[in-house]
BASE-683779 format. One line per field, with one value per residue (C-alpha): x, y, z; residue number from 0. Coordinates in steps of 0.2 Angstrom, whole numbers, plus 5000, padded with zeros to 4 digits. Each point is the difference from the previous one (the first is absolute). Last residue first. Layout:
N
xx	X, ...
yy	Y, ...
zz	Z, ...
resi	NUM, ...
This chain:
280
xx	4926, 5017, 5010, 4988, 5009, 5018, 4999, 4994, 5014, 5012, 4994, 5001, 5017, 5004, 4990, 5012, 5014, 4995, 5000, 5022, 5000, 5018, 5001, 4986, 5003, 5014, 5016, 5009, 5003, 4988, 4985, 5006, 4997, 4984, 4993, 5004, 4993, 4982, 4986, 4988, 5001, 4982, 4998, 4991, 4988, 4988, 4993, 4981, 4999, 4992, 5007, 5019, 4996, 4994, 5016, 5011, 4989, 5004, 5012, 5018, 5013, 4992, 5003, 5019, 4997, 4985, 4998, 4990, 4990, 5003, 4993, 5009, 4986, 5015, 4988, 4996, 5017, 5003, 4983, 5007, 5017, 4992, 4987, 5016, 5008, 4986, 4997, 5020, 5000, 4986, 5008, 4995, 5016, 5001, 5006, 4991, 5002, 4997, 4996, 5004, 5014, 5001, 4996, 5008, 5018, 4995, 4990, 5009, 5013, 4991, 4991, 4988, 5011, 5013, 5010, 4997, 5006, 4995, 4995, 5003, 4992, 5005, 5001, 5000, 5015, 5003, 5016, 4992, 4994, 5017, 5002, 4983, 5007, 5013, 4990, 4988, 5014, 5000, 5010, 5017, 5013, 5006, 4998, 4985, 5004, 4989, 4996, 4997, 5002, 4996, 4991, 5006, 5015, 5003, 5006, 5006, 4998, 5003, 4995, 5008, 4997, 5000, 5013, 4998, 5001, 4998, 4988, 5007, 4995, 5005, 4990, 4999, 4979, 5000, 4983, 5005, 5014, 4989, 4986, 5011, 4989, 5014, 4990, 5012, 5002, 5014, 5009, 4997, 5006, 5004, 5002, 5006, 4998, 4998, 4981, 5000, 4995, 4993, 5004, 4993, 4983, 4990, 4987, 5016, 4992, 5004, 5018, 5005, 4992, 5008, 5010, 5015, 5010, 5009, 5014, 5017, 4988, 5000, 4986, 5001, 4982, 4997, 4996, 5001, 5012, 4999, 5017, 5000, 5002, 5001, 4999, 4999, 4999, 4984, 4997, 4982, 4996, 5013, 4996, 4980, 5011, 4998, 4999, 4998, 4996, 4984, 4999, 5005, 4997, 4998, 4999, 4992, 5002, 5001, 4988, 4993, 5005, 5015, 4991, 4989, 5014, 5006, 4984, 4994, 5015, 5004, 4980, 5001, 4991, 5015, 4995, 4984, 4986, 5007, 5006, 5001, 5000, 4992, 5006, 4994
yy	4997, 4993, 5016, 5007, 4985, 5003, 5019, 4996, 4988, 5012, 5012, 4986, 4996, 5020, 4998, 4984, 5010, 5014, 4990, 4999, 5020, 5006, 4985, 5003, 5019, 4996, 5009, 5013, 5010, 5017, 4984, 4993, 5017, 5004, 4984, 5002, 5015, 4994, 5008, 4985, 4988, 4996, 4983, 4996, 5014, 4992, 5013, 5001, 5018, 5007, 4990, 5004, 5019, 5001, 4990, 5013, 5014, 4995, 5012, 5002, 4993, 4981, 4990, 5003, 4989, 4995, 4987, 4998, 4986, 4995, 4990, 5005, 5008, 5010, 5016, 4992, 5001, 5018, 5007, 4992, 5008, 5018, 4999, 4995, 5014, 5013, 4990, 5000, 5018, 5003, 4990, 4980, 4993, 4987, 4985, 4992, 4980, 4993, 4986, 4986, 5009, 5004, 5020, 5004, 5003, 5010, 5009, 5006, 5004, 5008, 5012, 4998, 5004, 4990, 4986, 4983, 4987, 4985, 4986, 4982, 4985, 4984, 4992, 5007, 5009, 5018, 5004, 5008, 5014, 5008, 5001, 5007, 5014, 5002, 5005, 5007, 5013, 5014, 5018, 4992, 5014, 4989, 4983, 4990, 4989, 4982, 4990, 4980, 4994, 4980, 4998, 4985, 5012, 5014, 4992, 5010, 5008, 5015, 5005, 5018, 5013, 5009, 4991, 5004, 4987, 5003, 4998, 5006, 5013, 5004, 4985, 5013, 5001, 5003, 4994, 4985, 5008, 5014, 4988, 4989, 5004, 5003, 5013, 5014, 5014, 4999, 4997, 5018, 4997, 5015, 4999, 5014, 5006, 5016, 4998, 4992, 4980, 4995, 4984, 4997, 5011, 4989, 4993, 4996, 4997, 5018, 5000, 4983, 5005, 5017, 5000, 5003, 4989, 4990, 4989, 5008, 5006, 4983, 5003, 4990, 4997, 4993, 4985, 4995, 4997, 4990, 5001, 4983, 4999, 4982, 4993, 5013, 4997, 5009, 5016, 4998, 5018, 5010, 4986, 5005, 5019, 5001, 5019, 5000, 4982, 5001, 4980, 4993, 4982, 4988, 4981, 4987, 4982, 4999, 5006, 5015, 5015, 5006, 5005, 5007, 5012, 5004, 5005, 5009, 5011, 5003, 5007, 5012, 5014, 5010, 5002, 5001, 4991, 4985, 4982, 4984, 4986, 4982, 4986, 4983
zz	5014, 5002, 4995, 5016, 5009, 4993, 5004, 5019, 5003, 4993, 5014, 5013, 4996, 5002, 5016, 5006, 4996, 5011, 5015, 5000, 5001, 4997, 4989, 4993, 4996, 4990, 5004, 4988, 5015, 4997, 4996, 5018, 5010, 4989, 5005, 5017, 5001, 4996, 4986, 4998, 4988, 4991, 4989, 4986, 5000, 4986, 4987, 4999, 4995, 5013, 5013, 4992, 4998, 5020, 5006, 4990, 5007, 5018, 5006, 5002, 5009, 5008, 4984, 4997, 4985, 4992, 4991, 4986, 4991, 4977, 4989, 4981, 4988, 4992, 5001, 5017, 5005, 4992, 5008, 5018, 4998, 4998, 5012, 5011, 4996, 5007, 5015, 5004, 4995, 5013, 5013, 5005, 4992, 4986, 4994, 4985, 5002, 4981, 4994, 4984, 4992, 4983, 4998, 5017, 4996, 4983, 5007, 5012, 4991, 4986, 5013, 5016, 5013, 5011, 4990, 5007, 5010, 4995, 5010, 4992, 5009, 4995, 4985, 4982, 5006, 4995, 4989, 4987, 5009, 5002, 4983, 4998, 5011, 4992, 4985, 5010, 5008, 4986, 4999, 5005, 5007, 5010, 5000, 5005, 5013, 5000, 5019, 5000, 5018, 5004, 5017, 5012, 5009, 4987, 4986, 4987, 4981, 4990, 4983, 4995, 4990, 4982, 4990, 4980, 4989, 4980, 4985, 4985, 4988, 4982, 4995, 4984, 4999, 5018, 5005, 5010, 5011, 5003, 5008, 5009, 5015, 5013, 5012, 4992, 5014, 5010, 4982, 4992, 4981, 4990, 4982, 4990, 4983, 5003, 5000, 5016, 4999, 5018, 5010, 5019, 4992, 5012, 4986, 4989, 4984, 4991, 5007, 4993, 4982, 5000, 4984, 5006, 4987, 5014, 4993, 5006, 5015, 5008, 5011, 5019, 5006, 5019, 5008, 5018, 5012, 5017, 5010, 5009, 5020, 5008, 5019, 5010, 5019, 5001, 5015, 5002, 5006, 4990, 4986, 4998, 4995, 4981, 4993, 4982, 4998, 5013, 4994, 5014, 5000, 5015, 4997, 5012, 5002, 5012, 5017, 4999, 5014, 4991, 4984, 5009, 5012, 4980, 4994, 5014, 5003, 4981, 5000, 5016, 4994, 4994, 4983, 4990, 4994, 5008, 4994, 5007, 4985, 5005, 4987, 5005
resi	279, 278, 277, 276, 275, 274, 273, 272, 271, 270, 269, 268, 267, 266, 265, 264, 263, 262, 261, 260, 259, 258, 257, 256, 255, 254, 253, 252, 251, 250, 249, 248, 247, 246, 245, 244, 243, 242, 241, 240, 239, 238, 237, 236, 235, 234, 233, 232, 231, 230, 229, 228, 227, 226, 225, 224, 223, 222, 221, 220, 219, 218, 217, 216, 215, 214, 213, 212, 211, 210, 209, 208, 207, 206, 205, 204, 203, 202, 201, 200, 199, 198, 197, 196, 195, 194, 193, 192, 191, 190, 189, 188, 187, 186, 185, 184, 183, 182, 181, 180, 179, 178, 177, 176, 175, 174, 173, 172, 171, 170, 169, 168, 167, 166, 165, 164, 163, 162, 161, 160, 159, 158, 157, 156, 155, 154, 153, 152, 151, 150, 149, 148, 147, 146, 145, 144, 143, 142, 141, 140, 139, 138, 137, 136, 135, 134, 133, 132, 131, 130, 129, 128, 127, 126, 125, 124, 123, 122, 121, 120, 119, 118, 117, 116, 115, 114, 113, 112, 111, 110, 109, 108, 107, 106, 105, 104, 103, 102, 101, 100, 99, 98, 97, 96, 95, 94, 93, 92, 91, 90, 89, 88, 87, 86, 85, 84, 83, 82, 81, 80, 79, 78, 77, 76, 75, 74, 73, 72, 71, 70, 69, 68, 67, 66, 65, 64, 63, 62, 61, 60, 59, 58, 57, 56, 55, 54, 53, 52, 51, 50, 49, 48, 47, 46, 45, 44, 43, 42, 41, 40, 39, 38, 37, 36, 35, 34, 33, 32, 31, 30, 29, 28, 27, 26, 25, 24, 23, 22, 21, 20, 19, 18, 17, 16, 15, 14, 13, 12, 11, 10, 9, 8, 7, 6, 5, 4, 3, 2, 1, 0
């Protein structure tokens, strides 16, 4: 089962809950983070690394002693990553060609060649019984789903795979939830947590993915998040209440369930839940 934990914004607490899940489910159990622009499920599970490949992706290379400048590659290219000047210079912007071929199959001189470019990283470790799969998006990079999708096909077909998702509701998002089987929105009971979450929960349903709350650092704010999810028949999976303790061990790198041993048995209670309304 694939379950993705994602957030309508950031800071909610979804690397804390993903990775103290994770923890909490007996093998075997994978654990991918597919926030690609700014991974950090490792701070807290701290992997022995066991393999890092660079991931590269296709990218057009013009042979100008063959180019004719007629246009053909700039007039299909839906993201303008290769234009024609009228100067009789091509320009070819690599961070934002999405790899379709498509110039390399409408240039009447085969005067482009598909080549690899290295945009990221694929890591992988062991982290007690869980297996870590994390990707790191260069620098400078203007797209993660492709290293995100690279990420994603590494997930078991047994087991229990959380995914740990970029926050927001754009590409990366998307692209990380679009597949999976559930998926635990995290939130916070504050006006912009409300306001997110409405956001989150119209991108779920637009996917038509099941999908229950949690909400973290329950007891801060008011009860406008409980309200929403009544009204709208969402399932509050699980609510964690605001504690010190939780703070102190997130600020170390710790896992919450290990600060607090009975908080495992709720995380497996929460997957429990998910499996059950799957089972319906």
């Amino acid at each position: 089962m694939k379950i993705a934990v994602a957030s309508g914004k950031g800071g909610t607490g979804k690397t804390t809950i993903s990775v103290n899940i994770a923890m909490s489910l007996p093998p075997p159990v994978q654990l991918l983070d597919c926030d690609v622009e700014e991974p950090n499920a490792h701070i807290f599970l701290k992997p022995d690394v066991t393999e890092t490949k660079d991931i590269s992706r296709m990218v057009p290379e013009v042979d100008m002693d063959k180019c004719d400048y007629c246009g053909a590659c700039g007039d299909i290219c839906e993201f303008k990553a290769i234009t024609v000047l009228k100067d009789a210079t091509v320009m070819t912007f690599h961070e934002m060609c999405h790899g379709c071929k498509g110039c390399v199959m409408v240039c009447p001189h085969q005067a482009i060649q598909a080549t690899n470019r290295i945009f990221g990283q694929l890591v992988k470790g062991k982290s007690r019984h869980v297996e870590c799969i994390h990707g790191i998006l260069n620098v400078g990079e203007a797209m993660s789903p492709p290293l995100i999708g690279k990420v994603q096909e590494e997930i078991w077909n047994d087991g229990i795979t959380i995914i740990d998702a970029p926050p927001g509701t754009s590409c990366p998002m998307i692209e990380t939830v679009r597949r999976v089987d559930y998926v635990i929105l995290v939130t916070e009971p504050t006006p912009f947590g409300l306001n997110d979450l409405k956001l989150a929960v119209s991108t779920v349903r637009l996917l038509n993915i099941p999908f229950g709350i949690v909400i973290n650092r329950s007891d801060i704010g008011d009860k406008r998040v409980v309200e929403y999810a009544k009204n709208e028949q969402i399932p509050i999976l699980m609510e964690i209440p605001h504690r010190r303790d939780i703070a102190v061990a997130y600020s170390k790198g710790e896992l919450m369930i290990d600060i607090i041993p009975e908080m495992k048995n709720q995380f497996q209670q929460l997957i429990e839940k998910i499996i059950k309304q799957e089972a319906r």
